[in-house]
mmCIF file of the N, C-alpha and C atoms, coordinates in Angstrom:
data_MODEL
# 
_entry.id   MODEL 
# 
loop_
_atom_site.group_PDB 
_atom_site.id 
_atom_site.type_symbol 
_atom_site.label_atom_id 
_atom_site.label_alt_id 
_atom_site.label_comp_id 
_atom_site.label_asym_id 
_atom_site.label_entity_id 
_atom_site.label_seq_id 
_atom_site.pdbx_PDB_ins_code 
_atom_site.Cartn_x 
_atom_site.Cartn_y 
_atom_site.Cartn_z 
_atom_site.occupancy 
_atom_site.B_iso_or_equiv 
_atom_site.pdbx_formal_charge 
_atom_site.auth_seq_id 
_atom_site.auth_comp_id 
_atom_site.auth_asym_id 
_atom_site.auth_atom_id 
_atom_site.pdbx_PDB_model_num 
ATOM 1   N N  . UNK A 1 1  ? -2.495 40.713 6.261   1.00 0.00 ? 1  UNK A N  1 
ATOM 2   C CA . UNK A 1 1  ? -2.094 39.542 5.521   1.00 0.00 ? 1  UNK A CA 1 
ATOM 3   C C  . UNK A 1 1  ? -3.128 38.447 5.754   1.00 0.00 ? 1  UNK A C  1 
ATOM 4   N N  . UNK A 1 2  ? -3.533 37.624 5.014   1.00 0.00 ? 2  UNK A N  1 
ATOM 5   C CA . UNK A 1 2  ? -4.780 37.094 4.988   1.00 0.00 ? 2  UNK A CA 1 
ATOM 6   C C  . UNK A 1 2  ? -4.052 35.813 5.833   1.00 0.00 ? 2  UNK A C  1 
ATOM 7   N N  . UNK A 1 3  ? -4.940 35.129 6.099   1.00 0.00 ? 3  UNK A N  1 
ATOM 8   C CA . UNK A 1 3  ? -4.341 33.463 7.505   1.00 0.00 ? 3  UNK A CA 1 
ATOM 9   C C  . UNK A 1 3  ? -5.315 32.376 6.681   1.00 0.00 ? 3  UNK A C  1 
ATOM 10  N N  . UNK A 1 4  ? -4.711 31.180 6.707   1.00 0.00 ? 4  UNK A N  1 
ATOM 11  C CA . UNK A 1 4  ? -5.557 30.646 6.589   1.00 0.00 ? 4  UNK A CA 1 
ATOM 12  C C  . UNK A 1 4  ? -5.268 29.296 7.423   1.00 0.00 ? 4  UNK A C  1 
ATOM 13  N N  . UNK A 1 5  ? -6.383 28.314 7.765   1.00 0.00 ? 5  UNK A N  1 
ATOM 14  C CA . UNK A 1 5  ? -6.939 27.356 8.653   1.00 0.00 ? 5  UNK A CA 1 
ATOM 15  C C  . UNK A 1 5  ? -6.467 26.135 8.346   1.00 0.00 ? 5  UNK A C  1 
ATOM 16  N N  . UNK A 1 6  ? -5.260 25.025 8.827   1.00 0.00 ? 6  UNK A N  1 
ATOM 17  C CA . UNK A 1 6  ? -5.321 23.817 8.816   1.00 0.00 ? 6  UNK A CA 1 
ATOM 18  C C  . UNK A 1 6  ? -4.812 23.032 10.187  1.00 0.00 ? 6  UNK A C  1 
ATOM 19  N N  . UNK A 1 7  ? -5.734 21.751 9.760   1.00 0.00 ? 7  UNK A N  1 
ATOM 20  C CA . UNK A 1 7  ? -5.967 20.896 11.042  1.00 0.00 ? 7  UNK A CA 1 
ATOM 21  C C  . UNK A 1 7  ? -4.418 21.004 11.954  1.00 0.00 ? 7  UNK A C  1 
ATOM 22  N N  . UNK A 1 8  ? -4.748 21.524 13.452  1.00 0.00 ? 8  UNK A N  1 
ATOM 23  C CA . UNK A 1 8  ? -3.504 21.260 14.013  1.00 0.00 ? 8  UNK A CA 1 
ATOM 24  C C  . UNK A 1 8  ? -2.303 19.821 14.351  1.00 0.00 ? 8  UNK A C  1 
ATOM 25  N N  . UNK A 1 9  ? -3.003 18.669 13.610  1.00 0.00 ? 9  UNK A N  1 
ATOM 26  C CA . UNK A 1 9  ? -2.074 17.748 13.338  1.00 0.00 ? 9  UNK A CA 1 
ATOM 27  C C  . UNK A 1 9  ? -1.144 17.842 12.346  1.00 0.00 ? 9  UNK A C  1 
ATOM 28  N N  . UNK A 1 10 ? -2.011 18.401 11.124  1.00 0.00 ? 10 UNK A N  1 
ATOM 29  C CA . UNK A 1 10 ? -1.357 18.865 9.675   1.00 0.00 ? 10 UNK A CA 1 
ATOM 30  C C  . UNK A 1 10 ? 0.025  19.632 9.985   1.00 0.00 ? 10 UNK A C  1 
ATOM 31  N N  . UNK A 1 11 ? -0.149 20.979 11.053  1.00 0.00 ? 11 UNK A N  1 
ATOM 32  C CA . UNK A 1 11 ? 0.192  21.839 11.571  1.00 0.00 ? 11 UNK A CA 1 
ATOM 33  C C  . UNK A 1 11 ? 1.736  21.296 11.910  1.00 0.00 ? 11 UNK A C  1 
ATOM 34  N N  . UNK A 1 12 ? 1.708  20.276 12.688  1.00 0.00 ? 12 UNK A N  1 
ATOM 35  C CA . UNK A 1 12 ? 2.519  20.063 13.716  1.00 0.00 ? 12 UNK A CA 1 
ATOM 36  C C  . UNK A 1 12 ? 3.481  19.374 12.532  1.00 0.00 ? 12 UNK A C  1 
ATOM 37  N N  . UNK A 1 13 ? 2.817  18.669 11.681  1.00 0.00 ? 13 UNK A N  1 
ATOM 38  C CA . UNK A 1 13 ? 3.702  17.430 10.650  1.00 0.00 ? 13 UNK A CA 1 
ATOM 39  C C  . UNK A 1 13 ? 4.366  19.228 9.823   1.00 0.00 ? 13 UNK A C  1 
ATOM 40  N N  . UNK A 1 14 ? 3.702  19.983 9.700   1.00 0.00 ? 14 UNK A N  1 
ATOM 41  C CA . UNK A 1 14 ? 4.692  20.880 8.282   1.00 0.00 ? 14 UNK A CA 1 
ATOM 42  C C  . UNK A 1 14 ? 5.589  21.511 9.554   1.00 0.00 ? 14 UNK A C  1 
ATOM 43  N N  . UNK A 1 15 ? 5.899  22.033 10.693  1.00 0.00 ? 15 UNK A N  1 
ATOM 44  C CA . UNK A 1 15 ? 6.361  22.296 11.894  1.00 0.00 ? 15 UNK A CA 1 
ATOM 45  C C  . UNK A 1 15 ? 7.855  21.671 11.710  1.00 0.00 ? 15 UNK A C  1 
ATOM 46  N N  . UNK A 1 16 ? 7.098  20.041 11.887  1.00 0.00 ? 16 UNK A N  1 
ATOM 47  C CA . UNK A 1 16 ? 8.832  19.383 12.278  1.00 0.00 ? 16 UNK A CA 1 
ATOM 48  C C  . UNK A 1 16 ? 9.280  19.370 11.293  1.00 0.00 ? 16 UNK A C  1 
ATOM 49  N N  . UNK A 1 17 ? 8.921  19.095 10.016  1.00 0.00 ? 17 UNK A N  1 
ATOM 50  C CA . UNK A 1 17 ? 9.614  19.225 8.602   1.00 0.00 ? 17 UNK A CA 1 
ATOM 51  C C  . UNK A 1 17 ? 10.161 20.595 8.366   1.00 0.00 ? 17 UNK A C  1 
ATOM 52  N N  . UNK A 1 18 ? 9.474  21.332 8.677   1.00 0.00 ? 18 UNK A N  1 
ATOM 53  C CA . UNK A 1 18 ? 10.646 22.689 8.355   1.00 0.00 ? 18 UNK A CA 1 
ATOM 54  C C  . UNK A 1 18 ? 11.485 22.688 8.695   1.00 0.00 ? 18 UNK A C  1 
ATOM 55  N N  . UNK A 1 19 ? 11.553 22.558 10.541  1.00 0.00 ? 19 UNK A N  1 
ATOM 56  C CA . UNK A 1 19 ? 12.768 22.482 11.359  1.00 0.00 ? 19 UNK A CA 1 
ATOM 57  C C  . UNK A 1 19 ? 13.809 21.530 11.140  1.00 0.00 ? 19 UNK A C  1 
ATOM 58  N N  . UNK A 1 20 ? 13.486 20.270 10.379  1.00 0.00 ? 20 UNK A N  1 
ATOM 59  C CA . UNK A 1 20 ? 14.355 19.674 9.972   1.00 0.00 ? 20 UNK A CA 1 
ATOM 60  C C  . UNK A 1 20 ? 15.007 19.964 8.654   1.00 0.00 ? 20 UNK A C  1 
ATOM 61  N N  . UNK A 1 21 ? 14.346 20.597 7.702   1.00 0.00 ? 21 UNK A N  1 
ATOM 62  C CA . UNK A 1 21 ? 15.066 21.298 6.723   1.00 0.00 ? 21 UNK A CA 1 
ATOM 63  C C  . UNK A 1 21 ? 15.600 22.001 6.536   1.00 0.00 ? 21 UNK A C  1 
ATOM 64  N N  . UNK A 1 22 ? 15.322 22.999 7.654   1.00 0.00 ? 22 UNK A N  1 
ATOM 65  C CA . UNK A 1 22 ? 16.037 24.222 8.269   1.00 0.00 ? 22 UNK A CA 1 
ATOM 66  C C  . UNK A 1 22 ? 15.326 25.686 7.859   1.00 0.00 ? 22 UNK A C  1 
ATOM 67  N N  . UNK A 1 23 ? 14.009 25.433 7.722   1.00 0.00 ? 23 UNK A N  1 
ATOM 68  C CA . UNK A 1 23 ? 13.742 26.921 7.428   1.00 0.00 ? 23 UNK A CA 1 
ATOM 69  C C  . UNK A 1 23 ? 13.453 27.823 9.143   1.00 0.00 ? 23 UNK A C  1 
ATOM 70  N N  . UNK A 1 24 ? 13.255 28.964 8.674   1.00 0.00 ? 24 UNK A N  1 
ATOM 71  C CA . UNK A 1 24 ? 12.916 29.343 9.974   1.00 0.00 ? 24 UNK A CA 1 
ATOM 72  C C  . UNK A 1 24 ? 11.868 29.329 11.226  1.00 0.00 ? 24 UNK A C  1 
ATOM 73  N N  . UNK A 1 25 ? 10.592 28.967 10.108  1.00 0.00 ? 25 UNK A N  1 
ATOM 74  C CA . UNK A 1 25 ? 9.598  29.108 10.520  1.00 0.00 ? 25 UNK A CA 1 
ATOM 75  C C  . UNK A 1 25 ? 8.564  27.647 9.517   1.00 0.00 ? 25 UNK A C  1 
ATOM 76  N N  . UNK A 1 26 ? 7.477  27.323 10.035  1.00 0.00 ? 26 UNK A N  1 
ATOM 77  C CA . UNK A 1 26 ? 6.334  26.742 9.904   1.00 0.00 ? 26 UNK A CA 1 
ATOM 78  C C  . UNK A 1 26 ? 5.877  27.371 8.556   1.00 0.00 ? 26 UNK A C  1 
ATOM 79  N N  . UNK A 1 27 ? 5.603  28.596 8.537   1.00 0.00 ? 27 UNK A N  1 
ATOM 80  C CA . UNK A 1 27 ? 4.889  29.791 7.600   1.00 0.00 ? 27 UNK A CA 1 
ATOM 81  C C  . UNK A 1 27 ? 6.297  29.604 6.154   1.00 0.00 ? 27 UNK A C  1 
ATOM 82  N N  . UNK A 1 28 ? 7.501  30.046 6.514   1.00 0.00 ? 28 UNK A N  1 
ATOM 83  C CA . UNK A 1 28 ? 7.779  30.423 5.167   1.00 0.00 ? 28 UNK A CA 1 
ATOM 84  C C  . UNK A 1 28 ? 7.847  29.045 4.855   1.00 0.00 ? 28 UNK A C  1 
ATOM 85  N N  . UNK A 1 29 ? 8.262  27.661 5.358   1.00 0.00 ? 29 UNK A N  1 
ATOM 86  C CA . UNK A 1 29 ? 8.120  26.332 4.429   1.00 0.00 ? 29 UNK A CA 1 
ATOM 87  C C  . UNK A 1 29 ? 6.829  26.315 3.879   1.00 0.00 ? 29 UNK A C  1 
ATOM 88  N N  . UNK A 1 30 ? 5.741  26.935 4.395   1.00 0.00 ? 30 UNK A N  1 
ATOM 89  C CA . UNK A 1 30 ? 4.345  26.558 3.682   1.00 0.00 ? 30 UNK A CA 1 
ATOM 90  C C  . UNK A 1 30 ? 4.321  27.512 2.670   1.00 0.00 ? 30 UNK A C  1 
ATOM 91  N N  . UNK A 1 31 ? 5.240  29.025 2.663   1.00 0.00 ? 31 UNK A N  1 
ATOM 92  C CA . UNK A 1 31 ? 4.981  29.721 1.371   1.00 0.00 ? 31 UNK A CA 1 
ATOM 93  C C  . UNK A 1 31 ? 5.992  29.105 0.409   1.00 0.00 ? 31 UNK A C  1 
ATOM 94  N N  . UNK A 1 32 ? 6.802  29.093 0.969   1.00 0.00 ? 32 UNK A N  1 
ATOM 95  C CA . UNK A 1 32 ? 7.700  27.855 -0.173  1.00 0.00 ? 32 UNK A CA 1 
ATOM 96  C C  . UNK A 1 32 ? 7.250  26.713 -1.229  1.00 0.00 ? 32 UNK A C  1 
ATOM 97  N N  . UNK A 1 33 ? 6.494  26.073 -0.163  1.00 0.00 ? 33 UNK A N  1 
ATOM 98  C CA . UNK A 1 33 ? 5.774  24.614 -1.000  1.00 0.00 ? 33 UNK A CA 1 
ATOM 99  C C  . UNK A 1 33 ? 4.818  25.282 -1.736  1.00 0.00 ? 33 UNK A C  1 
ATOM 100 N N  . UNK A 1 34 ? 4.209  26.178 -1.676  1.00 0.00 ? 34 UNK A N  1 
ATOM 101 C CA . UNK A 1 34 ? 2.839  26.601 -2.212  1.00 0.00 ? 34 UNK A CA 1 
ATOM 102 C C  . UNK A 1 34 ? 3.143  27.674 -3.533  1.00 0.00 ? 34 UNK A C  1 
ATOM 103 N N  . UNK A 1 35 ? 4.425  28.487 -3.463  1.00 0.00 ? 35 UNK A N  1 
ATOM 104 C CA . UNK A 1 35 ? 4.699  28.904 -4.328  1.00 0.00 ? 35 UNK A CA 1 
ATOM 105 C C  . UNK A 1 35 ? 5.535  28.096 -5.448  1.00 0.00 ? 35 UNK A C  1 
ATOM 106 N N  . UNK A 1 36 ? 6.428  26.864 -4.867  1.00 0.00 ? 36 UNK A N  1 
ATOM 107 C CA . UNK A 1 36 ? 6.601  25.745 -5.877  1.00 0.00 ? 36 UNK A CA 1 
ATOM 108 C C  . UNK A 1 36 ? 5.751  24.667 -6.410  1.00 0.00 ? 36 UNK A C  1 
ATOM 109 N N  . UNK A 1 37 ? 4.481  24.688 -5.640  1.00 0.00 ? 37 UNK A N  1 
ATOM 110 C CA . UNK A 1 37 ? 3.315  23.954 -6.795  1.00 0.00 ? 37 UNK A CA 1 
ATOM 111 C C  . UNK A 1 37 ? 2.794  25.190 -7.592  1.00 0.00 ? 37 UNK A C  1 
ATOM 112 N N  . UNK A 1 38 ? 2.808  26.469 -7.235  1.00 0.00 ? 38 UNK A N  1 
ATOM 113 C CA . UNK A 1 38 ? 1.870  27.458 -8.512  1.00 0.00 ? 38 UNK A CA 1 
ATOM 114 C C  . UNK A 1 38 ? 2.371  27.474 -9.551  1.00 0.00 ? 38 UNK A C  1 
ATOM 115 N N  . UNK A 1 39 ? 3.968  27.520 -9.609  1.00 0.00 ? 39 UNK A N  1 
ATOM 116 C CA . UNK A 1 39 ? 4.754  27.913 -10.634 1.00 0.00 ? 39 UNK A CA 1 
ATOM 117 C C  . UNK A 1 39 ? 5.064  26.323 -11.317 1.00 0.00 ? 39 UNK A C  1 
ATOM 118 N N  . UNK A 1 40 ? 4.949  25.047 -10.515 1.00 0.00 ? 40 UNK A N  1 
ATOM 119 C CA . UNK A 1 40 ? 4.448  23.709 -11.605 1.00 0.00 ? 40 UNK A CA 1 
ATOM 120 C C  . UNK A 1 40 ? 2.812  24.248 -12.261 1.00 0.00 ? 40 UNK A C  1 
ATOM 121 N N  . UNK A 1 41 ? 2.087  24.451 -11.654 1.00 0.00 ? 41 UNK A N  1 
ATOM 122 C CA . UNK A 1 41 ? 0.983  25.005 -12.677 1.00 0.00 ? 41 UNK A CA 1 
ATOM 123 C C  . UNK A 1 41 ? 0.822  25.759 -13.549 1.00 0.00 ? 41 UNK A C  1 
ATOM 124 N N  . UNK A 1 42 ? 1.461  26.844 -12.851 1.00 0.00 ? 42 UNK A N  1 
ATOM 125 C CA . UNK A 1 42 ? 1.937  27.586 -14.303 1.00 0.00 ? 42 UNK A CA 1 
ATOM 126 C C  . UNK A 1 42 ? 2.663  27.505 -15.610 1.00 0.00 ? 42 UNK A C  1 
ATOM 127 N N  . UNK A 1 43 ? 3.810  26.722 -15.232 1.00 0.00 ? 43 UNK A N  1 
ATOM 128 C CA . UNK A 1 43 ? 4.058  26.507 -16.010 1.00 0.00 ? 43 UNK A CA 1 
ATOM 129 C C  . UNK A 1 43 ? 3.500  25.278 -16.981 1.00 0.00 ? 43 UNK A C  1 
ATOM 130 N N  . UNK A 1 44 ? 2.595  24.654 -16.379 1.00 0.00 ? 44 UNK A N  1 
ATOM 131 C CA . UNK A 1 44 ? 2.053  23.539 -17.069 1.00 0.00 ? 44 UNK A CA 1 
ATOM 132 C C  . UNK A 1 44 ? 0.792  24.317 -17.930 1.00 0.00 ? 44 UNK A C  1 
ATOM 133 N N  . UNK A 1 45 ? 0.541  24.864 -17.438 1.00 0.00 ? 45 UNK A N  1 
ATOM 134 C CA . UNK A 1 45 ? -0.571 26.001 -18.391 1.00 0.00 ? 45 UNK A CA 1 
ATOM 135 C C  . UNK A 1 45 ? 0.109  26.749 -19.319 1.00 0.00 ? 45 UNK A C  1 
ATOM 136 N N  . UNK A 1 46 ? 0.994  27.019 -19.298 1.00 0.00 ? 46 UNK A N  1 
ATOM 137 C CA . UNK A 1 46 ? 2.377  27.874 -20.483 1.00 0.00 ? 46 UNK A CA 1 
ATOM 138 C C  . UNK A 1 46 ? 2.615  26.854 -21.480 1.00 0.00 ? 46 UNK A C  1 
ATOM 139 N N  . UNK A 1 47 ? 3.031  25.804 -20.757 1.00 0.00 ? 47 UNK A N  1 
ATOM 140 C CA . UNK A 1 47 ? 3.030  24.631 -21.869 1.00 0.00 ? 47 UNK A CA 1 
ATOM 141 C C  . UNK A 1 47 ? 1.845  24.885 -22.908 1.00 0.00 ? 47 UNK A C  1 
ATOM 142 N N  . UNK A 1 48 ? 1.003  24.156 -21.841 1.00 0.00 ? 48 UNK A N  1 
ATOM 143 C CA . UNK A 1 48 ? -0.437 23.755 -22.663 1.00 0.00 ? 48 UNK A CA 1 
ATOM 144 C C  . UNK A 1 48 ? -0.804 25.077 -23.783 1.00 0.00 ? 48 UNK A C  1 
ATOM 145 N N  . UNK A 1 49 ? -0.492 26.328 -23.740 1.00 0.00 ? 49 UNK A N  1 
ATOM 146 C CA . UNK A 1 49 ? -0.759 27.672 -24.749 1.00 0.00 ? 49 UNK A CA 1 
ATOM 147 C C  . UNK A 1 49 ? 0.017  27.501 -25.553 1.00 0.00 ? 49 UNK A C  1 
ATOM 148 N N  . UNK A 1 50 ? 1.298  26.832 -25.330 1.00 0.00 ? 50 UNK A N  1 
ATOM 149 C CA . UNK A 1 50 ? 2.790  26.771 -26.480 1.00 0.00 ? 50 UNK A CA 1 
ATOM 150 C C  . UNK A 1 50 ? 2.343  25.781 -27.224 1.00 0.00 ? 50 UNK A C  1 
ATOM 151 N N  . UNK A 1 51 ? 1.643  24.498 -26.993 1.00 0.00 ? 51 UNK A N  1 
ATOM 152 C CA . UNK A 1 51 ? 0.926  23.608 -27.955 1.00 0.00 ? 51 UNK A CA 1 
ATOM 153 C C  . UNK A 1 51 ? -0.229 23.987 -28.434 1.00 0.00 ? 51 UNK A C  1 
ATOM 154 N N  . UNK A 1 52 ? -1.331 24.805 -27.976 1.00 0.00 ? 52 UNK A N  1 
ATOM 155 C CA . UNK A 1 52 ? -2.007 24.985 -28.529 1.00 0.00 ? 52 UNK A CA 1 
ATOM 156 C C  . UNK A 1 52 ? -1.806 26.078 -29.756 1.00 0.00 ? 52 UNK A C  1 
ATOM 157 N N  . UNK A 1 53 ? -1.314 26.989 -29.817 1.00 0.00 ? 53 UNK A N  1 
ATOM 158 C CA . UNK A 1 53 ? -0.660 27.626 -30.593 1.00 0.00 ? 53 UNK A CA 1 
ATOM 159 C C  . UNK A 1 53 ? -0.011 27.272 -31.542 1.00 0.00 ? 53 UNK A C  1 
ATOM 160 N N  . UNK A 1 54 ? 0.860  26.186 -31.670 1.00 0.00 ? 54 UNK A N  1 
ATOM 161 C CA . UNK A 1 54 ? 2.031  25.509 -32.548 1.00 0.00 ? 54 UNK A CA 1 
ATOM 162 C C  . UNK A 1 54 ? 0.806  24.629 -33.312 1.00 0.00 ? 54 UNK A C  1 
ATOM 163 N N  . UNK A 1 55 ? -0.244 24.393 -32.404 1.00 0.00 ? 55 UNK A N  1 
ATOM 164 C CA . UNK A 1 55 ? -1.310 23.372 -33.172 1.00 0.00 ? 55 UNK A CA 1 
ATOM 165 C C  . UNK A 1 55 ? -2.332 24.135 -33.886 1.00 0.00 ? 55 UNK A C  1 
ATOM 166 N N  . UNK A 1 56 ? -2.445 25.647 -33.638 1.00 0.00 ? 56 UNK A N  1 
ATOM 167 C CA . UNK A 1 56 ? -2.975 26.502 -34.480 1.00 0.00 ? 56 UNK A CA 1 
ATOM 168 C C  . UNK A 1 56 ? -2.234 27.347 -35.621 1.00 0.00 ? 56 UNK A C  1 
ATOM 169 N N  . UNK A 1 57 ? -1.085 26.923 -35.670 1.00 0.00 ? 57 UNK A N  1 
ATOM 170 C CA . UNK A 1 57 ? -0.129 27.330 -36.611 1.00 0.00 ? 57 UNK A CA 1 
ATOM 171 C C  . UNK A 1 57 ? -0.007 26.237 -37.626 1.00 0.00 ? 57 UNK A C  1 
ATOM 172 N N  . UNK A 1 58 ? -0.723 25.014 -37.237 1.00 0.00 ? 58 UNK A N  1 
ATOM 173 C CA . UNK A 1 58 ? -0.243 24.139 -38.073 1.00 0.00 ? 58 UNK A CA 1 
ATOM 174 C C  . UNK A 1 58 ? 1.293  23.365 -38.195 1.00 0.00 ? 58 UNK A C  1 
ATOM 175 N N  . UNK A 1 59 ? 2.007  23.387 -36.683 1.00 0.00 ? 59 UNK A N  1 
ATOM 176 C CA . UNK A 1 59 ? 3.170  22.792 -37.082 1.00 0.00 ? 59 UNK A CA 1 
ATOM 177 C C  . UNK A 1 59 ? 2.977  21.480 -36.109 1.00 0.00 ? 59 UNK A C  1 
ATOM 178 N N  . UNK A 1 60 ? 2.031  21.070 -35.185 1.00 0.00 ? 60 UNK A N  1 
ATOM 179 C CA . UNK A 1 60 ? 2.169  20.239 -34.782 1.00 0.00 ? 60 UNK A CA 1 
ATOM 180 C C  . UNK A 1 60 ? 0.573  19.439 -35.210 1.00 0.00 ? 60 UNK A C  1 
ATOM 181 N N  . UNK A 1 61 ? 0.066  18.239 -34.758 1.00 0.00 ? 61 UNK A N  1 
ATOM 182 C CA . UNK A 1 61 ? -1.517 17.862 -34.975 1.00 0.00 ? 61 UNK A CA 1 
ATOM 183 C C  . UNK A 1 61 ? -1.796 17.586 -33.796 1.00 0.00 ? 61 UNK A C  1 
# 
């Protein structure tokens, strides 16, 4: 599984926030947050194809 590197202050701040949110671990709050900004990107890129499309169809300008 690939690791990746942030500052151990960073570390410590996503740490107590988990524990106060209640996840189990450090790791799954960071796959959490990281898989709820991809899927805002994604879906903001889904958007952006649904207008471009509707604007190549001619129903929007």
């Amino acid at each position: 599984m690939p690791k990746i590197k942030i500052d151990d202050a960073l570390y410590d701040r996503v740490k107590k926030i988990a524990e106060t949110a209640g996840y189990a671990s450090a790791d799954e709050f960071i796959v959490h947050i990281i898989e709820r900004e991809l899927s805002k990107v994604e879906a903001a890129d889904d958007e952006q194809q649904v207008i471009e499309r509707l604007r190549g169809l001619g129903y929007i300008e």
